[in-house]
VMD Tcl script that draws the C-alpha trace (Angstrom):
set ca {
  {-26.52 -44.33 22.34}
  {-26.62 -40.61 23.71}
  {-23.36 -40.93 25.02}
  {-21.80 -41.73 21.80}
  {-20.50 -38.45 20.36}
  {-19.62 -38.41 15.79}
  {-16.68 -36.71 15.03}
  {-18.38 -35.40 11.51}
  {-16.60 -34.10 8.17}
  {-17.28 -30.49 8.89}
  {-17.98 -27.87 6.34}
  {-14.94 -25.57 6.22}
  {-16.54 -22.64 3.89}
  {-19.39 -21.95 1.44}
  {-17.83 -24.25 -1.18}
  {-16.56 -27.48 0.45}
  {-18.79 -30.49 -0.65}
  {-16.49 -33.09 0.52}
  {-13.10 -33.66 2.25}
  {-9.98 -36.52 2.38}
  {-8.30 -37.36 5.56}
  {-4.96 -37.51 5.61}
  {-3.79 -38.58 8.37}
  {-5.26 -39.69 11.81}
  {-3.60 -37.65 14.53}
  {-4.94 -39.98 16.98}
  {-5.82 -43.55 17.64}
  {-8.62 -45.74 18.77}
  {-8.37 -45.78 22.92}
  {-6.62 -42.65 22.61}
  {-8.31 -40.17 25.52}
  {-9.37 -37.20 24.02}
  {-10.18 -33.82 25.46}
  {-12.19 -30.38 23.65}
  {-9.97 -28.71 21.24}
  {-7.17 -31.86 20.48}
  {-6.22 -32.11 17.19}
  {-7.67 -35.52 15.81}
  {-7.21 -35.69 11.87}
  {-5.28 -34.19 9.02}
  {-8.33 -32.92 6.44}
  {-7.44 -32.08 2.95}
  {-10.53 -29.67 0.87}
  {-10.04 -28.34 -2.35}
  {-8.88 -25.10 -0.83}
  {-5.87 -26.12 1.62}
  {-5.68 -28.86 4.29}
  {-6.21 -28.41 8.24}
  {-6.34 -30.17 11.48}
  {-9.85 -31.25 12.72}
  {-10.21 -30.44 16.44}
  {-12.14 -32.54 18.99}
  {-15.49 -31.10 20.04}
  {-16.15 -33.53 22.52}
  {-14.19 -35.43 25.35}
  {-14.22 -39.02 25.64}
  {-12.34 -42.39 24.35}
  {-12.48 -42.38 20.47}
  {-13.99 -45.47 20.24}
  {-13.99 -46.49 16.76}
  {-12.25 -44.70 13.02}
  {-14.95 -45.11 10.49}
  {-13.49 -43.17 7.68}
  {-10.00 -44.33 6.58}
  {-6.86 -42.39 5.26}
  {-7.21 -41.67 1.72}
  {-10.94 -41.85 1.64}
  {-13.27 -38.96 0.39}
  {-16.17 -38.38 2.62}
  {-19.01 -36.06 2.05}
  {-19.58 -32.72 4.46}
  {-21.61 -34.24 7.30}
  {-20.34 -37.60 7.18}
  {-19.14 -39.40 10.21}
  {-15.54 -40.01 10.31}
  {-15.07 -41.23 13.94}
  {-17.40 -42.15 17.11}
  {-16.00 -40.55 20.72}
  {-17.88 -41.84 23.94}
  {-16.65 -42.96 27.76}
  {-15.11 -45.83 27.82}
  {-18.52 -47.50 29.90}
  {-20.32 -47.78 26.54}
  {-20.66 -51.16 26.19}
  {-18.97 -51.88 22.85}
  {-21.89 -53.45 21.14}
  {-22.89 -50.50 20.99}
  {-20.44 -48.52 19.41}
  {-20.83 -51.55 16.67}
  {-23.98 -50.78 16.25}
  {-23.11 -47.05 15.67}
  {-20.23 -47.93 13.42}
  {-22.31 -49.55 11.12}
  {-24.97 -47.45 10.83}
  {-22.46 -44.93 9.85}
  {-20.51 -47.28 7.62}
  {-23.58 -47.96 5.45}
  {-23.76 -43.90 5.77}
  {-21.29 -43.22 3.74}
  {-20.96 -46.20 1.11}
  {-24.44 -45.29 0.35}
  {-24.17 -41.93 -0.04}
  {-27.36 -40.92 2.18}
  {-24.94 -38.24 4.45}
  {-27.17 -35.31 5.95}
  {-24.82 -32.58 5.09}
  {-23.88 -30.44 7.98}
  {-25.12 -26.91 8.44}
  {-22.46 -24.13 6.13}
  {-22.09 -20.61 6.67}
  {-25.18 -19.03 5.64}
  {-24.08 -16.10 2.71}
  {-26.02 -12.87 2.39}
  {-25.26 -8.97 2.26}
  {-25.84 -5.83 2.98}
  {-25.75 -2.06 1.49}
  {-23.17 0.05 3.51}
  {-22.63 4.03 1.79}
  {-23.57 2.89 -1.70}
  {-21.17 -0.45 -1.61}
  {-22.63 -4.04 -1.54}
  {-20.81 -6.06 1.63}
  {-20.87 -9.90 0.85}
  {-20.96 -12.19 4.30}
  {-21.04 -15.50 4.99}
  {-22.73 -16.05 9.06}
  {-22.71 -19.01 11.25}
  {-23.53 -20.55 14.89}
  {-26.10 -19.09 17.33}
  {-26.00 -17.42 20.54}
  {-25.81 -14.23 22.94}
  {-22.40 -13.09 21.85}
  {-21.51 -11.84 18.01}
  {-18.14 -12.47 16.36}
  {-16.88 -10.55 13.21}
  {-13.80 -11.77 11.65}
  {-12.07 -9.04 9.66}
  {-9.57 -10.39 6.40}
  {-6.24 -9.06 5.34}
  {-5.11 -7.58 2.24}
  {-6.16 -9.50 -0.82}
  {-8.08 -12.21 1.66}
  {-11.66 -12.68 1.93}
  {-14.22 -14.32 4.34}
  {-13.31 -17.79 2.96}
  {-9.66 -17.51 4.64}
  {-11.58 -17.73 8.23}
  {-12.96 -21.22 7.27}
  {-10.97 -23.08 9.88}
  {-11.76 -20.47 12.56}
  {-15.52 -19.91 11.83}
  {-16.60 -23.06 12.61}
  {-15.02 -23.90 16.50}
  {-16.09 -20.30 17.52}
  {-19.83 -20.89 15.92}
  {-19.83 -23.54 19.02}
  {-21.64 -20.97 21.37}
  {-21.55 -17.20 19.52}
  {-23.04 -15.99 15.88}
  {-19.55 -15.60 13.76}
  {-19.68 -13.31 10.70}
  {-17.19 -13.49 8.24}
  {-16.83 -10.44 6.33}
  {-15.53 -9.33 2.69}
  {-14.22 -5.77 3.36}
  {-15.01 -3.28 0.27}
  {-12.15 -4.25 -2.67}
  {-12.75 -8.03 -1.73}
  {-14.59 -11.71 -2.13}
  {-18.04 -10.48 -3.09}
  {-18.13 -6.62 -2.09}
  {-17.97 -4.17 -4.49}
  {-14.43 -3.32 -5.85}
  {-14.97 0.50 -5.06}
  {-12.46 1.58 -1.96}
  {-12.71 4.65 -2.34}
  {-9.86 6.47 -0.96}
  {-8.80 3.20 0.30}
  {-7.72 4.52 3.29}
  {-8.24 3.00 6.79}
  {-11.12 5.80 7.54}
  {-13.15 3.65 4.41}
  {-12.70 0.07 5.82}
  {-13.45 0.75 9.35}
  {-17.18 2.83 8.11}
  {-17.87 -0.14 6.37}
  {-17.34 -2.58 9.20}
  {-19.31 0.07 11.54}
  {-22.13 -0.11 8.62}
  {-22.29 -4.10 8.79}
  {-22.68 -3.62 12.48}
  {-25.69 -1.41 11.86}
  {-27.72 -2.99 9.22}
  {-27.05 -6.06 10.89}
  {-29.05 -4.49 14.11}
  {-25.42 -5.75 16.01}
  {-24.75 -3.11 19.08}
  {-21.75 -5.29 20.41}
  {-19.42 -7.09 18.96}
  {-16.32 -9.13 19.59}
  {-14.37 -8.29 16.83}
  {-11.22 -10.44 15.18}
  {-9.02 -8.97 12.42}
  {-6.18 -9.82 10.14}
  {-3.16 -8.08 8.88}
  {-5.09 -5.38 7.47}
  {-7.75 -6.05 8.79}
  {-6.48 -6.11 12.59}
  {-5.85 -1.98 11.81}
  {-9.25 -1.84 10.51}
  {-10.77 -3.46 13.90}
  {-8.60 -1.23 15.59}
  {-10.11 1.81 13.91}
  {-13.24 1.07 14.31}
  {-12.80 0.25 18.33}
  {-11.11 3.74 18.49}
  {-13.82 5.70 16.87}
  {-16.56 3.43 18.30}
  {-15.63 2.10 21.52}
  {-19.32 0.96 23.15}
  {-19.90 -1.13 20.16}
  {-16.68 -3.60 20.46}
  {-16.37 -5.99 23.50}
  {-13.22 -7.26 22.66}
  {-10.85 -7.11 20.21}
  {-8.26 -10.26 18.68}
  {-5.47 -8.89 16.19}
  {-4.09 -11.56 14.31}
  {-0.85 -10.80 12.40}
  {-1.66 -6.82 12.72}
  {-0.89 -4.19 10.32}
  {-0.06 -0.90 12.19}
  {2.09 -1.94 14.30}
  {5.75 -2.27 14.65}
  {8.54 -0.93 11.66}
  {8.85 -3.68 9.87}
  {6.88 -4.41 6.40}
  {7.62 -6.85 3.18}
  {7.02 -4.44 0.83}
  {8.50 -6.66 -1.91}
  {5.41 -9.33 -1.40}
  {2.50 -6.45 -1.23}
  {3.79 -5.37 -4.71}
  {4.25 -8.27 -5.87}
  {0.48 -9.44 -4.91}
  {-0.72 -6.52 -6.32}
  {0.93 -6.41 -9.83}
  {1.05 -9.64 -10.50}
  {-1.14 -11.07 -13.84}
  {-0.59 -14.60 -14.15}
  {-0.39 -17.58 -11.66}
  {3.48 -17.98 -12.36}
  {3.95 -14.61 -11.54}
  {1.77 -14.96 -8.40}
  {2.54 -18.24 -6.95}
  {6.29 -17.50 -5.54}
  {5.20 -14.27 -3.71}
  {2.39 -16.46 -2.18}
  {4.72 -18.51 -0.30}
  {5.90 -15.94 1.95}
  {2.44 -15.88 3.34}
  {3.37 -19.73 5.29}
  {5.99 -20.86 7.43}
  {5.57 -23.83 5.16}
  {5.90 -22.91 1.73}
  {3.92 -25.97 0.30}
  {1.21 -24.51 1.65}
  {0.99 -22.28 -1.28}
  {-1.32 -24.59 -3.02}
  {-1.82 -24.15 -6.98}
  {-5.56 -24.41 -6.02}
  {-4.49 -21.15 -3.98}
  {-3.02 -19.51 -6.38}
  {-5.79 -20.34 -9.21}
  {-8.10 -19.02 -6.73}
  {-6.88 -15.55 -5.92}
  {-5.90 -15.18 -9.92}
  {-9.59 -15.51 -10.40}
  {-9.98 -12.62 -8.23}
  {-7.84 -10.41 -9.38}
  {-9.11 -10.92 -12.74}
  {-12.66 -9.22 -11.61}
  {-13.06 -5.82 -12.73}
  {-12.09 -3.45 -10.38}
  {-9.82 -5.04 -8.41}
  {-6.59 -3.76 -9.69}
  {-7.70 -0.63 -9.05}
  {-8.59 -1.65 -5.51}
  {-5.55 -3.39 -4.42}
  {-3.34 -0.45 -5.51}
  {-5.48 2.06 -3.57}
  {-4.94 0.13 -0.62}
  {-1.29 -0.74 -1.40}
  {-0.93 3.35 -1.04}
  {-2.45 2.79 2.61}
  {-0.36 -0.32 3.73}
  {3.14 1.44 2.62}
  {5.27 4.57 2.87}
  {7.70 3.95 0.61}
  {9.12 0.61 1.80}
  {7.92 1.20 5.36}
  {4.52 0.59 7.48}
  {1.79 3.54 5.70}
  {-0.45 2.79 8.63}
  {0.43 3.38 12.57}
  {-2.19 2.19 14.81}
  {-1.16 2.32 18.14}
  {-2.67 5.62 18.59}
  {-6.03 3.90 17.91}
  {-5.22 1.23 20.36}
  {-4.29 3.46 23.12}
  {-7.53 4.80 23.89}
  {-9.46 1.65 23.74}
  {-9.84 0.05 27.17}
  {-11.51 -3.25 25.96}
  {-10.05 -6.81 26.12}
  {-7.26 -7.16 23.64}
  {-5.40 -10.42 22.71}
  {-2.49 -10.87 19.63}
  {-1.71 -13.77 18.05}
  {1.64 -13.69 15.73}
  {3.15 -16.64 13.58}
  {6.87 -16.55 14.51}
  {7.81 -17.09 11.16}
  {5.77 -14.56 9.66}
  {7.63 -13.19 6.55}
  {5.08 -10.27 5.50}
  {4.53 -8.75 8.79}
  {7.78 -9.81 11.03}
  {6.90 -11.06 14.92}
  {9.60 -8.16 15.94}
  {7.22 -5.62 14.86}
  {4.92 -7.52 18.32}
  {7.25 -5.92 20.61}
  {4.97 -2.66 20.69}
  {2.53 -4.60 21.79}
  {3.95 -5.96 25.04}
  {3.26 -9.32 26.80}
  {-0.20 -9.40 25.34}
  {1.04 -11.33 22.33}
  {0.47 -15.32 21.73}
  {3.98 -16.31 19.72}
  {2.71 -19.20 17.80}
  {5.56 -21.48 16.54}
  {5.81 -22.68 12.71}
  {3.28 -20.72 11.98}
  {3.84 -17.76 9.56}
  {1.81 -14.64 8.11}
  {-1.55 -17.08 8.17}
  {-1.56 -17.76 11.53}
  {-5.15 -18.27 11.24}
  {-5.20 -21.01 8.62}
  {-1.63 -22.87 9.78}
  {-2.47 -22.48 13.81}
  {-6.10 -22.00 13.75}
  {-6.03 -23.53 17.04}
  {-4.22 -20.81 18.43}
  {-6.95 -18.02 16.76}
  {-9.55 -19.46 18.84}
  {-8.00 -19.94 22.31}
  {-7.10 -16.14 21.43}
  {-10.77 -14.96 20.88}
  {-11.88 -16.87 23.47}
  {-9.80 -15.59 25.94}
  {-11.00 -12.24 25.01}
  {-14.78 -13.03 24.85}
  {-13.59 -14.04 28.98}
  {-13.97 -17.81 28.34}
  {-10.37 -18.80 28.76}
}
mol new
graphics top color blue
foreach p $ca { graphics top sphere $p radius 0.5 }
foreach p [lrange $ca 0 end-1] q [lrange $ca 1 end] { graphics top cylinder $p $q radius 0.2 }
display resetview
């Protein structure tokens, strides 16, 4: 049966047990090539599209819609369409009686850990093996968690770090200044204690300034960089949802500025917003997000320019951009020239709506497509 490929229930962040399909995308004798989107996937967190891993004829649906199925579980069995089909019975059933028993290997998470960077405690969460390294960079008020449906295709053939910037996830609240100067040492301190000398290095909103920054003052260290969504570029900013984020102190008072973050709206999950309440409930926090809030804006206008930055770094450099993005408009891409990926119906989380369109991006600046 070596030819037989499982399409798995992957584990999309440190948390995710279990998840419920939704919706098959695609159909037994369907052809199916690397990167095609095959199921709808709902966690606890916010639902996403599966991607093929493997070409081939899917050959047989083992998990239904509607059913729960443990991380690791087989869902679905790919193979060429010369496998006899006894044999993809045979498979079938062996992963049937899988998952009604229960007795599902659980595929390989992110592994967590941290390190000390200037006196602050960096949280990380680090997947997939290989020559090249990958650090993915979160936005304002994010954390590593948000890259959960990027992490895993680009763990395929490079080590991908997910990072909690200082003020976020697990670091330490302290920002400091919170300028730009603070987020970019901290990166260039994971880098070092991490022993990394080159990195590719993926960063949103915020975050894609901060990579910026730290190509700029760093250049031999950062083989290519993917700005998702950036902050520092362009003249357009919605000020109203930063503050809002920011001062915000219950879920109610949360929740409508969260749905400016999707071109789809329903996307702003309750789960979401129960999440990032927790978080801003953590001491220090407040303090953090309005120290940075005095970075992001200048009144009601971008506080950060970063195309000086960018200027001087001659390194591969792709941008992806929702075209519905209501935080950080696409118009503000038009610095950026023809470099840009315009993703459609995607908005401000480009990463988690499109995360299809994140990949092809870093991958094309790793020089793999």
């Amino acid at each position: 049966m070596a030819e037989i490929s499982k399409v798995i229930m992957p584990k999309w962040g440190l948390s995710m047990a279990s998840g419920k399909i939704t919706e098959w995308i695609v159909a037994e004798g369907d052809v199916i090539g690397d990167g095609d989107d095959l199921a709808e996937i709902d966690t606890d967190k916010i639902a996403g599209v599966l991607e093929a891993s493997d070409e081939g004829v899917l050959r047989r649906v083992v998990a239904e819609v509607g059913e729960d199925v443990p991380v690791g579980g087989t869902i679905a069995l790919i193979a060429p369409a010369s496998v006899p089909d006894e044999e993809i019975e045979a498979a079938a059933r062996v992963a049937r009686e899988e998952l009604d028993s229960g007795a599902v290997e659980e595929a390989a998470g992110p592994e967590a850990g941290t390190v000390e960077v200037d006196g602050r405690t960096l949280s990380y969460a680090t997947l997939g093996e290989g020559a090249d390294q990958v650090v993915l960079v979160h936005g304002y008020g994010g954390d590593k968690n948000s890259w959960l449906f990027v992490q895993e295709p680009l763990s395929e053939n490079a080590v991908v770090h997910a990072l909690d910037l200082p003020g976020h996830g697990e670091s330490t609240k302290d920002v400091g200044d919170g300028s730009v100067d603070v987020l970019a040492a901290a990166v260039l301190g994971f880098l070092r204690e991490k022993g990394i000398e080159r990195a590719h290095l993926v960063g949103h909103s915020l975050g894609g300034a901060v990579v910026t920054a730290v190509a700029a003052k760093e250049p031999a260290r950062v083989a290519s960089l993917t700005l998702v969504a950036p902050a520092g570029y362009g003249t357009e900013i919605n000020a109203g949802y930063l503050r809002g984020f920011a001062a915000a102190k219950s879920r109610r008072e949360l929740k409508p500025h969260l749905g400016d973050l999707f071109a789809d709206p329903a996307q702003a999950t309750r789960q979401l917003a129960d999440d990032l309440m927790k978080y801003k409930r953590l001491d220090g926090v407040d303090q953090a997000l309005d120290a940075l809030l005095g970075t992001l804006l200048d009144g009601d206008s971008p506080g950060i320019d970063a195309r000086p930055w960018l200027s001087g770094v001659d390194t591969p450099v792709e941008v992806v951009w929702g075209t519905r993005d209501a935080v950080l408009p696409v118009a503000n891409a038009a610095v950026l020239g023809e470099r840009v990926r315009r993703v459609a119906d995607a908005g401000h989380m480009v990463h988690l709506e499109k995360p299809g369109a994140v990949v092809d991006a870093v991958k094309a600046a790793k020089g793999g497509g």
